[in-house]
C-alpha positions as CSV (number, residue, x, y, z in Angstrom):
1,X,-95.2,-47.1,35.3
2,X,-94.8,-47.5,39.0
3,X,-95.8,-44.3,41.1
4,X,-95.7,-43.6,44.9
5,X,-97.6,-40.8,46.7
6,X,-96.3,-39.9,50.2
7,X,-98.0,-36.9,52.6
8,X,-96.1,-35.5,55.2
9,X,-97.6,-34.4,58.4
10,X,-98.6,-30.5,57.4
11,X,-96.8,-27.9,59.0
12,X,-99.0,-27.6,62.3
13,X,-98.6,-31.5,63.7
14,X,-98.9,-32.8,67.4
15,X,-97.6,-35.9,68.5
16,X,-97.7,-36.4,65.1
17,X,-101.2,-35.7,64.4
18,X,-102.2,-33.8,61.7
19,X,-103.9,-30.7,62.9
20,X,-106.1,-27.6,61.0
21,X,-104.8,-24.2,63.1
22,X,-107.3,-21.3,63.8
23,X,-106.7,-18.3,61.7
24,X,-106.7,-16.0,64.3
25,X,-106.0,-17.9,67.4
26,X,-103.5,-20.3,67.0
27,X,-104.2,-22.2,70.3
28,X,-107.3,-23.6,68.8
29,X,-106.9,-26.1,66.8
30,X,-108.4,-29.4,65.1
31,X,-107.0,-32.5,64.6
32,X,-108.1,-34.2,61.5
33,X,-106.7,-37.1,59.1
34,X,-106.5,-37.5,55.2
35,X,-107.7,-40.9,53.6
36,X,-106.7,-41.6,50.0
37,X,-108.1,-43.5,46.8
38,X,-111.4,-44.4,48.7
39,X,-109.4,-46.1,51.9
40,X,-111.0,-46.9,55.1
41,X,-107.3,-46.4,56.5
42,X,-106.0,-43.2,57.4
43,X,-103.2,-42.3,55.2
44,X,-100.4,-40.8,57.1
45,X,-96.7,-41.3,56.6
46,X,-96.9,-44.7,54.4
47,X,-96.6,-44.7,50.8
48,X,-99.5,-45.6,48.7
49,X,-98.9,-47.1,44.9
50,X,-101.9,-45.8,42.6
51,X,-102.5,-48.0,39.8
52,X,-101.4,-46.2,36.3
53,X,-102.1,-47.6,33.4
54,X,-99.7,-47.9,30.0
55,X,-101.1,-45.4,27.7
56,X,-102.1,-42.9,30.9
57,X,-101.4,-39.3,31.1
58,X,-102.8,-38.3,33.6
59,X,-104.0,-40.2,37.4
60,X,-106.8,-38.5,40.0
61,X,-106.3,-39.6,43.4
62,X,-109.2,-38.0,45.6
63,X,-108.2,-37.4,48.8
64,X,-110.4,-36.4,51.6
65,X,-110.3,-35.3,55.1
66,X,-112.1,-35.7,58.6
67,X,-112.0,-33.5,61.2
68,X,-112.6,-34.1,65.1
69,X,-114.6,-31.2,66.5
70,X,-114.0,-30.7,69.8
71,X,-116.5,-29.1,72.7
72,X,-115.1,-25.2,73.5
73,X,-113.1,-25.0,70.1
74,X,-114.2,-21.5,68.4
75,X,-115.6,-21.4,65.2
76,X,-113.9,-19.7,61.9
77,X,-111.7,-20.6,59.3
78,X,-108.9,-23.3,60.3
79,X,-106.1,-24.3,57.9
80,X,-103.2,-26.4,57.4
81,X,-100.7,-27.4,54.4
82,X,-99.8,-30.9,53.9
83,X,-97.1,-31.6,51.1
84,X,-97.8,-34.3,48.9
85,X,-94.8,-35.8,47.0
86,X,-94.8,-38.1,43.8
87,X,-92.4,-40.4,43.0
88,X,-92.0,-42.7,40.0
């Protein structure tokens, strides 16, 4: 079976950046990028193709982030939502 993951930009993007958003102080914020299935590449709007076996129910992609922590951003809890969508 042929499958397709896309990730949009989450719902706090600059220049389209991905960026985590401060809980309580919107200003301050962190941009930060997702890599997928072990890449070296920052996955951002292209499609990736995991490999799924015949005979597979289920697939784990592990995804993982990286932040840039900027000098004078404040510390707490920063967030963002990034949609994933499957296709096959």
């Amino acid at each position: 079976m042929s499958v397709t993951l896309t990730a949009d930009n989450g719902t706090q993007p600059a220049n389209g950046v991905r960026q985590l958003v401060h809980a309580t102080r919107p200003a301050d914020r962190l941009p930060y990028q997702l890599f997928a299935n072990g890449s070296r590449t920052p996955w951002t709007s292209q499609a990736i193709a995991p490999a799924f076996p015949i005979g597979t129910s289920r697939l784990s992609v592990p995804v993982q982030a990286r932040a840039v922590v900027q000098r004078g951003v404040a510390a707490g809890r920063y967030s963002d939502v990034v949609r994933i969508t499957v296709t096959w």
